[in-house]
C-alpha positions in Angstrom: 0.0 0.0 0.0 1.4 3.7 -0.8 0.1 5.4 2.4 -0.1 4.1 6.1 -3.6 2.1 6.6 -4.4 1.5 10.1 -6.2 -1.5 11.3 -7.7 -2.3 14.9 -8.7 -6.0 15.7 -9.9 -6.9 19.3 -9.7 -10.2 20.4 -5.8 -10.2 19.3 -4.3 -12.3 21.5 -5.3 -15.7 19.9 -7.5 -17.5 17.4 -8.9 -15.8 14.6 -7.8 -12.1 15.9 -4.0 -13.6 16.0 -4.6 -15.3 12.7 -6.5 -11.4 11.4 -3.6 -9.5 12.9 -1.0 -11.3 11.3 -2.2 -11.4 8.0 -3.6 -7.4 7.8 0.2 -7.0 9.0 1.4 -9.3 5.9 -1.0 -7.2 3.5 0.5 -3.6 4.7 -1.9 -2.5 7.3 -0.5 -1.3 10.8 -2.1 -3.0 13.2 -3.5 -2.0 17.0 -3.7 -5.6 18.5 -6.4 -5.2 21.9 -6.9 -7.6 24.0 -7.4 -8.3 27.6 -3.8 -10.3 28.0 -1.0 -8.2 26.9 1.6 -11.0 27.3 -0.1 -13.2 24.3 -0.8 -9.6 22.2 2.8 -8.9 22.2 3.6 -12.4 21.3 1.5 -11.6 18.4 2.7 -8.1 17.6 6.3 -10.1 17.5 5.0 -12.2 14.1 3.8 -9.0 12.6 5.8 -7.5 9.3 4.8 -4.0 10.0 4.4 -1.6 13.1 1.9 -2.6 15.5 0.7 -1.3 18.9 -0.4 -3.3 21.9 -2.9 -2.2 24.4 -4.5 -4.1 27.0 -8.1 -3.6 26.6 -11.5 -5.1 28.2 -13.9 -4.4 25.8 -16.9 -4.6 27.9 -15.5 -1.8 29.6 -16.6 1.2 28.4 -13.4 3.4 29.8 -10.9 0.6 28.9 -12.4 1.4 25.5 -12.0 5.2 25.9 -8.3 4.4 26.4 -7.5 2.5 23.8 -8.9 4.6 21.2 -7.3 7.6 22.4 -4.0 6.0 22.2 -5.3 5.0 18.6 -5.6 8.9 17.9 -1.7 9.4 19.8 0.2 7.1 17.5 -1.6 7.1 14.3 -4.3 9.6 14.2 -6.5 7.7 12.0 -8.4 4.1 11.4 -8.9 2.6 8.5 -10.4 -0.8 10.1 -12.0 -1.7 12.9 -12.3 -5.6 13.1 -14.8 -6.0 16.1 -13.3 -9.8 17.1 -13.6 -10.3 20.7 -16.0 -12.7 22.2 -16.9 -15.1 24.4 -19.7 -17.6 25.1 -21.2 -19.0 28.6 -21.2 -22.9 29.2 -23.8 -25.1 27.4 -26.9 -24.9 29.8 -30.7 -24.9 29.3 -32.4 -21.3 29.2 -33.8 -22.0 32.7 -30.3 -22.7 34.1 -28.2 -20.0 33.0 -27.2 -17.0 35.9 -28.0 -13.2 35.3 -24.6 -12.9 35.6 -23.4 -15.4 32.8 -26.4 -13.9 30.3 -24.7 -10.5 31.3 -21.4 -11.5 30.7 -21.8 -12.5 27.3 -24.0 -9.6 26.3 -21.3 -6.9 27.6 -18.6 -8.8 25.6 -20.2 -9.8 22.5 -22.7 -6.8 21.6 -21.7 -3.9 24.0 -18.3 -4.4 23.1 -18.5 -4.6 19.6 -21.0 -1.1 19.9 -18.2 0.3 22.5 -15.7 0.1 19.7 -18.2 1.2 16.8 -19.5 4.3 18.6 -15.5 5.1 19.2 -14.5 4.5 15.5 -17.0 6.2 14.1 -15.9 9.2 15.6 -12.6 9.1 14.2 -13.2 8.0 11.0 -16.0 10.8 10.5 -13.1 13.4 11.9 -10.6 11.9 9.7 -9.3 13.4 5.9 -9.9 11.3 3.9 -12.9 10.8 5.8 -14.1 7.4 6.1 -13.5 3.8 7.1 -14.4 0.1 7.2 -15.7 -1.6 10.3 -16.0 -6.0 10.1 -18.2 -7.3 13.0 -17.3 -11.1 13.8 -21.0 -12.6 13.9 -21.4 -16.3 13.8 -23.2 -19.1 12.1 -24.6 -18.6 15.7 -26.8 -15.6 14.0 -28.6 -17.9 11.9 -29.1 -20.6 13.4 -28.2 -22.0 17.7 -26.6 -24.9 18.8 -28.8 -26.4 21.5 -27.7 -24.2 25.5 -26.6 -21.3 23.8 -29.1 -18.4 24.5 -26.8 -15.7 25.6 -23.9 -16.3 23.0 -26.9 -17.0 19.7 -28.7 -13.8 21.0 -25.7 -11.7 21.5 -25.2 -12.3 17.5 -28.0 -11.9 16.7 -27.9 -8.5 18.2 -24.5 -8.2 16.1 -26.2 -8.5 13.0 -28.3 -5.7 14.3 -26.2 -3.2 15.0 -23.9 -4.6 11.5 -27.5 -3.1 9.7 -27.3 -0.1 11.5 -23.8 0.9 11.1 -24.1 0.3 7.5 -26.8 2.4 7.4 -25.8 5.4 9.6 -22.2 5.1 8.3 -23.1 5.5 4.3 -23.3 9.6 4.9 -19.5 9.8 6.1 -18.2 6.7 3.8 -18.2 4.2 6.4 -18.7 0.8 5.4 -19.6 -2.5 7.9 -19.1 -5.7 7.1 -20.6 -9.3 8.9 -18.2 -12.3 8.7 -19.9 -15.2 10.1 -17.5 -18.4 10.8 -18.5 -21.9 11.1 -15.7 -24.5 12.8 -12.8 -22.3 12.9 -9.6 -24.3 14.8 -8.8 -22.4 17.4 -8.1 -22.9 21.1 -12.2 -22.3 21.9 -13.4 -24.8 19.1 -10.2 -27.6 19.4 -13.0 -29.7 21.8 -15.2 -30.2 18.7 -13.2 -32.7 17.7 -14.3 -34.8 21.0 -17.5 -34.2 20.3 -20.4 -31.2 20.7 -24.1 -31.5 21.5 -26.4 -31.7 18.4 -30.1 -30.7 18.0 -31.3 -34.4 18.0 -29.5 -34.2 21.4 -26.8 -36.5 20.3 -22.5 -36.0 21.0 -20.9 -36.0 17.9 -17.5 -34.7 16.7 -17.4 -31.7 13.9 -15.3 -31.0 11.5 -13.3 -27.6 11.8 -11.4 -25.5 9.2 -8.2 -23.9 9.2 -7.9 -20.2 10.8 -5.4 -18.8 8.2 -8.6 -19.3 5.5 -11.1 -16.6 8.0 -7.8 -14.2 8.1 -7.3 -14.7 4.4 -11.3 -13.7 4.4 -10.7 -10.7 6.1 -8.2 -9.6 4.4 -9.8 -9.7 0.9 -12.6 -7.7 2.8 -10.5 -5.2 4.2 -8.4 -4.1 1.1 -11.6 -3.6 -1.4 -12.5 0.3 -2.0 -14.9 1.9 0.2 -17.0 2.3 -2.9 -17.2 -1.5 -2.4 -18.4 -4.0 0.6 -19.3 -7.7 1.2 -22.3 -7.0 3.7 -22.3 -10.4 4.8 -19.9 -13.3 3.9 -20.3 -17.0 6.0 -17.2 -18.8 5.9 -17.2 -22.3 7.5 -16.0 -26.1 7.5 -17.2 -27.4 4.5 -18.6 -30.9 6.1 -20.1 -29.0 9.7 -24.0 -29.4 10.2 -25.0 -26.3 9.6 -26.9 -26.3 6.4 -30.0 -28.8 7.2 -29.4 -27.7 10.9 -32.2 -25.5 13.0 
């Protein structure tokens, strides 16, 4: 690329936002890598091609999100991408079983994160010249169809895919764009227990098969390095055997 392009994925530490930060490095982009364990971001930011910052960041916290885009501002004073990765689910239990606190949990993470972050990158990127940007939500196969005890992590994205809509839509005045990736069966440290087996909507165990991570970063990066004049709304990426078609 001929000018700096600044990208900011959460979740950086590991999985898909390791695999995301990496390549976005490979294809030009500086990265911010945020994250809640600076330790793993900086072994991370150590694999990287091009300059990268680290910050420690808990993105359901609404001032730990303050910070980190304000540091965003310091060293680069702009953003070109916001990859909204971070996420987390709550153990496999049955609706009446799961805790205020776990349904919360999940909901600050997933969705008030990923609008945390938004509501921050919007600001810049309607401030910036050339005004503008690209935001990529990380949804899930999740906001189509749920895998049986999942009610806080299938309606937190489901609520992603809400506030995906919306961005597009309040973002097309000031040239920012939002994208949905959902994954299917990514390997990654969260998903490596599908291979022992997950619980299926006929209430069965039965192993999955995954995908390799490098093919979601590759993903993302054919996303972030179209024009703004051009978006993929919503792309599903996803092991090519899992049961999710025929599933729900």
């Amino acid at each position: 690329m001929s000018e700096q392009k600044v990208a900011l994925v959460t979740g950086a530490g590991s999985g898909i936002g390791a695999a995301s930060t990496i390549a976005l490095s490979a294809a030009g982009f500086s990265v911010v890598l945020a994250g809640r364990r600076l330790e793993r971001l900086e072994q991370v930011a150590a694999s990287c091609a091009k300059e990268t910052l680290t910050v420690e960041t808990d993105v359901a916290d609404a001032g730990s999100i303050q910070r980190l885009f304000d540091k965003v501002r310091d060293n680069f004073g702009r953003l070109d991408l916001l990859f909204n990765n971070a996420g987390g689910g709550a153990p496999p239990k049955s609706i009446e079983e799961i805790t205020v606190e776990e349904w919360r949990r999940v909901i600050d993470v997933n969705l008030t994160g990923s609008f945390l972050c938004t509501r921050e990158a919007f600001r810049i990127m309607k401030e910036q010249a050339p005004q503008g940007g690209r935001i990529i939500n990380n949804g899930s196969i999740s906001a189509h169809v749920p895998r049986p005890g999942s009610a806080p992590y299938t309606a937190s994205k489901h609520g992603v895919t809400g506030l995906t809509r919306s961005t597009s839509l309040d973002g097309r005045a000031y040239n920012i764009v939002c994208s949905q990736i959902d994954i299917g069966n990514a390997l990654t440290e969260l998903t490596a227990r599908m291979g022992d087996g997950v619980p299926q909507a006929d209430g069965s165990i039965r192993p999955e098969p995954t995908m390799d991570v490098t093919h979601v970063a590759e993903a993302i990066v054919q996303m972030a390095s179209l024009p703004l004049s051009s978006n993929v709304q919503f792309m599903t990426i996803m092991a090519s055997q899992m049961p999710f078609i025929g599933r729900g």
